[in-house]
Backbone as JSON, one array per atom type, in Angstrom:
{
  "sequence": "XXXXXXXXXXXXXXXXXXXXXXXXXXXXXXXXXXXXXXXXXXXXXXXXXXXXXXXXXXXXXXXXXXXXXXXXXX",
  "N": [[-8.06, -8.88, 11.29], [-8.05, -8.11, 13.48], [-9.54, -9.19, 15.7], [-11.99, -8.38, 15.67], [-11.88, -5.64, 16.69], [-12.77, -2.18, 16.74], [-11.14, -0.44, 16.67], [-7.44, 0.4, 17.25], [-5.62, -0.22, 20.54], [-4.09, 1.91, 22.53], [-2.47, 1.19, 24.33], [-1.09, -0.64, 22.7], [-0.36, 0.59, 20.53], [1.46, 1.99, 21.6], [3.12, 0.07, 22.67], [4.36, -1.25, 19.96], [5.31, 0.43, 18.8], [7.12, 0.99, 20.67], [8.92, -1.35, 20.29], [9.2, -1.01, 17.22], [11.52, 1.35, 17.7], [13.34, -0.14, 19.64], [14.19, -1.92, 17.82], [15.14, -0.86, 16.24], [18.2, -0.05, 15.18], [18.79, -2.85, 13.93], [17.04, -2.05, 11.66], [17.76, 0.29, 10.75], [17.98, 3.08, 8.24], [16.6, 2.32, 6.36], [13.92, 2.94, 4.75], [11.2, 2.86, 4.03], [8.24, 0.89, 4.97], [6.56, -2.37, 4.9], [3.23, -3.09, 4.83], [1.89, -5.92, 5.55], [-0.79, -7.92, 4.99], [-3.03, -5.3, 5.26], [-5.54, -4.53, 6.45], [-8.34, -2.66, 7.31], [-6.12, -0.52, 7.74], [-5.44, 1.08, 10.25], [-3.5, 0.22, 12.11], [-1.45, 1.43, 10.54], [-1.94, 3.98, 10.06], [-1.21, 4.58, 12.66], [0.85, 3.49, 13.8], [2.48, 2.68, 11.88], [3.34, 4.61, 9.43], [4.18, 7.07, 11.56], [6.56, 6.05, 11.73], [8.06, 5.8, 9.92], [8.6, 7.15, 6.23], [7.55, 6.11, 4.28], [4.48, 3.66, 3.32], [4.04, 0.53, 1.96], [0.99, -1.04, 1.33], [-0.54, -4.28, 1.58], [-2.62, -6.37, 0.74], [-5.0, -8.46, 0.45], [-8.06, -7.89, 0.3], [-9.54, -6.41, -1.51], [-11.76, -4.36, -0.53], [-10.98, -3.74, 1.79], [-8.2, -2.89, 1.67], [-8.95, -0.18, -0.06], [-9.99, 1.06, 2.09], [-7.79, 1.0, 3.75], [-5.64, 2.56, 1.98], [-6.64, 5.73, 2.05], [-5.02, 6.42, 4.34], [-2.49, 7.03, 3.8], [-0.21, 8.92, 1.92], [-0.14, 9.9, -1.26]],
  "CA": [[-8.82, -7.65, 11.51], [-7.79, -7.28, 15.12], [-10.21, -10.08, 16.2], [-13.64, -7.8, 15.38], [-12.28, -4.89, 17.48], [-12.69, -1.59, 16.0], [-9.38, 0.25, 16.75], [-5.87, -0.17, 18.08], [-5.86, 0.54, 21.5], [-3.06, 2.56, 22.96], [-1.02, 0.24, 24.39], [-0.52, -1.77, 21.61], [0.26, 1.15, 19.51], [2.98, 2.37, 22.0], [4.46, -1.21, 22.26], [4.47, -1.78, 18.72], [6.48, 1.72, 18.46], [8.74, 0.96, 21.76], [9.36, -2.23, 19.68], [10.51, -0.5, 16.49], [12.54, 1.91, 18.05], [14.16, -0.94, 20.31], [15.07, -2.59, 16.85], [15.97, 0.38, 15.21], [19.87, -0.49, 15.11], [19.02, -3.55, 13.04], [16.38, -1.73, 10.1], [18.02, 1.89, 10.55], [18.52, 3.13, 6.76], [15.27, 1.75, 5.82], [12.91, 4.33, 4.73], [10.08, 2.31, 3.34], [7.45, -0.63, 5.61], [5.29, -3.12, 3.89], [1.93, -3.52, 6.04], [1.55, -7.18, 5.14], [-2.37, -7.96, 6.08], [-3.15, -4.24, 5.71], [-6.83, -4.27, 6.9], [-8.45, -1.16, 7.64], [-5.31, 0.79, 8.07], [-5.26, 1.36, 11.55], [-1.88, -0.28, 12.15], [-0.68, 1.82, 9.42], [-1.83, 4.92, 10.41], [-0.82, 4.6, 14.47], [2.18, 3.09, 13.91], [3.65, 2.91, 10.54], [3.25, 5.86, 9.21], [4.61, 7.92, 12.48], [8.03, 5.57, 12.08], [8.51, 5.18, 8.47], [8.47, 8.22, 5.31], [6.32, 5.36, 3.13], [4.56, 2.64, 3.9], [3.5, 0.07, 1.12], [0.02, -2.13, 1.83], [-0.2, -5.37, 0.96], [-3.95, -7.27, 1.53], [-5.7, -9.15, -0.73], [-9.53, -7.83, 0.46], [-9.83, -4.26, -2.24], [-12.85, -3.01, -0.15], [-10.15, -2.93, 2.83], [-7.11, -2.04, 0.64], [-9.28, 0.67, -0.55], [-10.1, 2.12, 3.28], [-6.73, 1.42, 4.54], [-5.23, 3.59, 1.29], [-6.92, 6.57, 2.85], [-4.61, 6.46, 5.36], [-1.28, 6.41, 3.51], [0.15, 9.6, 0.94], [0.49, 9.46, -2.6]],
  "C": [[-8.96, -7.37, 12.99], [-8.83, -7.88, 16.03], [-11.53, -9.47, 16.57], [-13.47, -6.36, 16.22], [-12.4, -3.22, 16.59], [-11.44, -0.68, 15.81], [-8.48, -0.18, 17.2], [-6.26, 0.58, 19.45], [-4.34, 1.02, 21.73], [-2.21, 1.87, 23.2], [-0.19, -0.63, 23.85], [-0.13, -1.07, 20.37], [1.46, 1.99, 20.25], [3.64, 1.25, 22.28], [4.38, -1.32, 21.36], [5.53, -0.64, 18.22], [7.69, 1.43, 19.12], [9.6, -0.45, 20.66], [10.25, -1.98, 18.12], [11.3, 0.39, 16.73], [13.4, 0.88, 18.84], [15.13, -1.55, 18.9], [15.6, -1.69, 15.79], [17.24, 0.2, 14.33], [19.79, -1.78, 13.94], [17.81, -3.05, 11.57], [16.78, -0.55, 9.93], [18.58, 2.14, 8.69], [17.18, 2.82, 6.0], [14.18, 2.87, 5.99], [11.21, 4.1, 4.16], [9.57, 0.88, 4.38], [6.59, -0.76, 4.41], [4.36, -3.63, 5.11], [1.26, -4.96, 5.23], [-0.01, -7.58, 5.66], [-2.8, -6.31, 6.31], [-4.5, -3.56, 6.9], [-7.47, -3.09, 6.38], [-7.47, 0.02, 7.62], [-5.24, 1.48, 9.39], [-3.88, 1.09, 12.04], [-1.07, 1.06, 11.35], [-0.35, 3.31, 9.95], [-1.18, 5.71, 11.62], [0.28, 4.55, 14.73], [3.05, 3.02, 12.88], [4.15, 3.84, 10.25], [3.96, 7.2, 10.22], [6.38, 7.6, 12.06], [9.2, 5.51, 10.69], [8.31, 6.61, 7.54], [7.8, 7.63, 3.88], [6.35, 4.03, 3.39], [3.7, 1.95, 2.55], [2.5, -0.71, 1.78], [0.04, -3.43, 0.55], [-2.2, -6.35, 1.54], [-4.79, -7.33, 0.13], [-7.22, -8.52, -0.73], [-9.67, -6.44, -0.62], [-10.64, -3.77, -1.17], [-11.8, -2.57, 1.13], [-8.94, -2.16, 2.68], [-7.59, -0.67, 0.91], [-9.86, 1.93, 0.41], [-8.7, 2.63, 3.76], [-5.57, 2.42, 3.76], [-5.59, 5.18, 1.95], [-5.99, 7.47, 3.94], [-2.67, 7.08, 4.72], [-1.44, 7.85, 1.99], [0.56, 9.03, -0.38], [1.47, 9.89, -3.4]]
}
């Protein structure tokens, strides 16, 4: 849970982007992420979601499942 903080901060949601566009070349074709550890959905929303056209969650907690859904089309 991002070690108690409440959001992503910027720079860690534009390296986490520069990072999948750098690896692009090896997941290109891939139209679907799995947010393993979903949390809150912050990850999801910042960064998944911008890079991806569906992103599956994956986290065992429901009450956070059930925020970080929110975040994510049905």
């Amino acid at each position: 849970m991002l070690g108690g903080y409440g959001d992503v901060h910027e720079i860690d949601i534009q390296t986490s982007k520069m990072m999948l566009r750098d690896m692009g070349y090896r997941i290109s074709g891939f139209f679907t992420a799995l947010d393993c550890g979903a949390g809150f959905g912050r990850v999801v929303k910042e960064v998944l979601l911008p890079c991806f056209g569906r992103v599956d969650l994956l986290e065992p907690a429901l009450n956070q499942l059930n925020k970080a859904r929110r975040y994510v089309p049905q």
